[in-house]
C-alpha positions as CSV (number, residue, x, y, z in Angstrom):
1,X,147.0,-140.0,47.8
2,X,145.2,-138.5,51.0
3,X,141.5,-138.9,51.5
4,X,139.4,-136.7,53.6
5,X,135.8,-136.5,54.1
6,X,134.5,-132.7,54.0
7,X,131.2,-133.0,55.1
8,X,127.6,-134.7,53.9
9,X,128.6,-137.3,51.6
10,X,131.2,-135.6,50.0
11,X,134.7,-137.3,49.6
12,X,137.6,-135.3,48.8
13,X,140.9,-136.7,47.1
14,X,144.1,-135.2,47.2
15,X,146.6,-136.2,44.4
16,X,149.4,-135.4,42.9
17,X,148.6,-131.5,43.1
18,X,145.5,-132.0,42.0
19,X,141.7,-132.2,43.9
20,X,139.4,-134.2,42.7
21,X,135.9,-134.0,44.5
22,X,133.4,-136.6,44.8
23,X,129.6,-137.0,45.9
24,X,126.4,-139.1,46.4
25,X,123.4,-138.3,44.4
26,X,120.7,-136.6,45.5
27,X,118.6,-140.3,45.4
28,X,121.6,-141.6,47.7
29,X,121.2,-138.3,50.1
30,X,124.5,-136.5,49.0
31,X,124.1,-133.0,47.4
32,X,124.7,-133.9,43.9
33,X,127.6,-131.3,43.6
34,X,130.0,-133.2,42.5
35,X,130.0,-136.9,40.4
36,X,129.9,-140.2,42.5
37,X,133.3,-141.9,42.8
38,X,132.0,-144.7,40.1
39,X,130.9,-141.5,37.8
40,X,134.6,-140.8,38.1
41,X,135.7,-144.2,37.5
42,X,133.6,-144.6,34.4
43,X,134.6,-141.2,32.8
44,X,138.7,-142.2,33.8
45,X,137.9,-145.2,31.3
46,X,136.4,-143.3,28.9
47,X,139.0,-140.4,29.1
48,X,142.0,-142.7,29.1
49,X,140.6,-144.5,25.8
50,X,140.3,-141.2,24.5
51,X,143.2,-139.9,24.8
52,X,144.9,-142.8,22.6
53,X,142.0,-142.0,19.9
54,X,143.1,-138.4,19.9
55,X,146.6,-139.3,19.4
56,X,146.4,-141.6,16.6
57,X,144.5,-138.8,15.0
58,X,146.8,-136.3,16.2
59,X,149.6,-138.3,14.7
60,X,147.9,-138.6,11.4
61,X,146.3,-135.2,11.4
62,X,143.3,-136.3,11.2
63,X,140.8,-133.1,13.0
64,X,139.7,-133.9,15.9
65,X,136.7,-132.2,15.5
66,X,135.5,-135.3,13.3
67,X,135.2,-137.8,15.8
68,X,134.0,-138.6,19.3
69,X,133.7,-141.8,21.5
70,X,129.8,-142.8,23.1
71,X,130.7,-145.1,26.0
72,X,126.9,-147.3,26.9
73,X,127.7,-149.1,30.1
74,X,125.3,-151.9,30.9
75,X,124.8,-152.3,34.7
76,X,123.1,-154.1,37.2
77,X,125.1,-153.0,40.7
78,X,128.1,-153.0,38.8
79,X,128.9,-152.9,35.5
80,X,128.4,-156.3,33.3
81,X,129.8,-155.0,30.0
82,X,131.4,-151.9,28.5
83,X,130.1,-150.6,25.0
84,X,132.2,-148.4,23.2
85,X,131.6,-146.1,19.6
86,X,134.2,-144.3,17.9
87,X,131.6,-142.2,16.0
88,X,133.3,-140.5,12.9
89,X,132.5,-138.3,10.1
90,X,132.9,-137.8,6.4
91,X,136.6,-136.2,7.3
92,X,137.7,-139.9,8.7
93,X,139.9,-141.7,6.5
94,X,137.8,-145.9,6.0
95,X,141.1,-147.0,6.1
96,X,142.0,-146.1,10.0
97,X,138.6,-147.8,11.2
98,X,140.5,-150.9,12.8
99,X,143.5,-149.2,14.0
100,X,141.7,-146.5,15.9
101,X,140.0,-149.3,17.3
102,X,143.3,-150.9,18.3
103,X,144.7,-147.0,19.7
104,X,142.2,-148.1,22.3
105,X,144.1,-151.2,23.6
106,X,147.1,-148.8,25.2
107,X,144.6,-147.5,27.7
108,X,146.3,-148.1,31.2
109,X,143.1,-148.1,32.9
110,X,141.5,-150.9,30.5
111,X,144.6,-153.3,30.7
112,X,144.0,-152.7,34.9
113,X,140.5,-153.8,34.7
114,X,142.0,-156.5,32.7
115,X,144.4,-157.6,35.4
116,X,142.9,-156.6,38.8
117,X,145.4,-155.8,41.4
118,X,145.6,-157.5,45.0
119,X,144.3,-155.3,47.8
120,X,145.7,-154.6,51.8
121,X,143.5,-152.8,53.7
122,X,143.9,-152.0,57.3
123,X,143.0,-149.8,60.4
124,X,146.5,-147.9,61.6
125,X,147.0,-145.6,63.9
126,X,147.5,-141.6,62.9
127,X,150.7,-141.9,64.4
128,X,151.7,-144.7,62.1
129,X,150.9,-142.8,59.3
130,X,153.3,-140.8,57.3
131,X,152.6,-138.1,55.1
132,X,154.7,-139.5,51.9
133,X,152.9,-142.8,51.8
């Protein structure tokens, strides 16, 4: 992953293909473009449990259009505690109420937070630097 800053207090990520922008707020004088990097860490949790809900319904054909997730996180700096609602309809079988709830536990991003990793960081030289790390 390469990280580049592209001006104000926007940071740009480069990843796998893929750019994902970030910003400050408005309050924090960025430009509010973009979300903040811990917007984007908050909705990676959220989408990550999410995609295990839709495939347990997938997998039980069970419409996705019955069901959503409400993510409340309670925060003070950083987050103290994570609340999350698998909010259903009529259309969702009483019977998968628990194991949706359980779908949730395969989320790579939740079992990280559960085991933090060990960090390096250090100041290297652009000549030490090579484009495949």
């Amino acid at each position: 992953m390469k990280i580049y800053f592209p001006g104000s207090k926007r940071i740009t990520a480069e990843y796998r293909g893929f750019t994902i922008e970030s910003d400050q707020s408005i309050e924090s004088d960025g430009c509010g473009e973009n979300p903040t990097p811990f917007d984007l860490f908050k909705a990676s949790l959220g989408t990550c449990m999410a995609y295990y809900v839709m495939a347990f319904c997938m997998e039980r054909d069970i419409p996705l259009d019955c069901i959503w997730l409400q993510f409340h996180f309670e925060e003070e700096k950083i987050i103290q505690s994570i609340k999350v609602r698998i909010v259903v309809d009529e259309r969702f079988p009483a019977k998968y109420f628990n194991s949706v709830v359980r779908a949730t536990e395969a989320c790579k991003i939740k079992k990280q937070l559960l085991h933090p990793p060990s960090y390096e960081v250090l100041t290297v030289l652009n000549s030490e630097v090579s484009e495949k790390e």
